[in-house]
N, C-alpha and C positions, 0 to 999 in steps of 0.2 A: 627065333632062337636068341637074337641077340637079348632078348627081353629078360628072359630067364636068367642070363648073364647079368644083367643089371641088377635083376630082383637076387640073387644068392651074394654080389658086393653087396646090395644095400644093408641083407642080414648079416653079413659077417663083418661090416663097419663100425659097430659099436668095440666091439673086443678089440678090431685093431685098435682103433682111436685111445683106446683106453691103456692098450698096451705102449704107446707112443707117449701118453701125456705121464703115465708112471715112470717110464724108462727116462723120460727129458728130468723129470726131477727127482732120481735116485743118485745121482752123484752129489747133489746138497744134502738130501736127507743122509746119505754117508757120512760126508764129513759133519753134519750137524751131529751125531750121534755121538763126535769124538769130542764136542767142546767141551766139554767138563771134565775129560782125561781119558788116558787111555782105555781100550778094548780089544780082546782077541775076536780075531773074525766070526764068531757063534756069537758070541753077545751083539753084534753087532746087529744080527741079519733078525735076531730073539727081541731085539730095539724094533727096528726099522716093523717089524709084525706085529708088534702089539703099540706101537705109539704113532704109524703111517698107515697102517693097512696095506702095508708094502712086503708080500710074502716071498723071499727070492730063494732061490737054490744058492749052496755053498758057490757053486761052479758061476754064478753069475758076481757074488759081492767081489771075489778077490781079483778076477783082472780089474775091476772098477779100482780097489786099493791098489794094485800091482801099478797103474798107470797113474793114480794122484802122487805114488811115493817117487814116479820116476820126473813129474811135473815139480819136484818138491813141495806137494802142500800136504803130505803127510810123512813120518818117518813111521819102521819099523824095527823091534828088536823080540828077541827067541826069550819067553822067560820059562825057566825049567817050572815046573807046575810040583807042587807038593805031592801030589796021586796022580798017577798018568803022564801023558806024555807033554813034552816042551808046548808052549802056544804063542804063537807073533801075535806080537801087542804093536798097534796103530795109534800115531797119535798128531794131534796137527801140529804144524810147523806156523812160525810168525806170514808166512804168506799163505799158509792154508786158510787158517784166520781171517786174514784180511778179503781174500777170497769168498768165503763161506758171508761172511758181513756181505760183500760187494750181492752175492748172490739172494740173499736174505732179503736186500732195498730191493733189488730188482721181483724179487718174488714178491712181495709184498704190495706193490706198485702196482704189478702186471693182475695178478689176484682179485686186488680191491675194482677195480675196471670190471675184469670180466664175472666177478660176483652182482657187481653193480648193473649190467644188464642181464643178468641171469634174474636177478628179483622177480620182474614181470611174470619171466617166463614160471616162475616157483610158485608166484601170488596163482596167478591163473589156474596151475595145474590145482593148488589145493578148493581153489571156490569150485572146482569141476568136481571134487569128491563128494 
């Protein structure tokens, strides 16, 4: 019995893992969305899906924004929309910024490493094809 318990983790370990390594770096791909100037929370999540492969529900981006604006590294304000209705526009503050940098070197750093032993493992899988 316990065996079977190991073997149905082992299958449902890749989806967590994968839900884990997305979720650690959706609050960068957030604020990275916003460096070039503000967005309402749809443009944001309509970003993050076509330029991350990061597909979120509305219910999951805004407490993410709702807690950077209370950290100060985002601000938000209501702008009345020409058709339809008002929309909070997000945008980053001078420490979001800094932040967003800070997290950037570190991604960047941490990335190049773990690509760097991943080669092998990639070179390999393709001469097996």
């Amino acid at each position: 019995m316990m065996r079977l318990r190991i073997r149905a983790a082992e299958q449902d370990a890749p989806d967590r893992w994968e839900a884990q390594l997305r979720k650690g770096a959706l609050e960068m791909a957030a604020l990275a969305t916003l460096w070039d100037g503000r967005m309402y929370g749809l443009e944001i999540i309509r970003r993050l899906e076509s330029q991350s492969q990061l597909a979120l529900a509305e219910g999951t981006i805004y407490p993410i924004l709702n807690r950077l604006k209370a950290e100060g590294m985002v601000t938000s304000e209501w702008v009345e929309a020409e058709a339809g209705h008002p929309r909070k526009y997000y945008a980053l503050t001078k420490p979001g910024r800094n932040r967003l940098r800070q997290m950037a070197e570190a991604w960047t750093g941490f990335s190049a490493g773990v690509n760097s032993l991943l080669e092998p493992v990639l070179a390999k899988q393709e001469r097996a094809k």
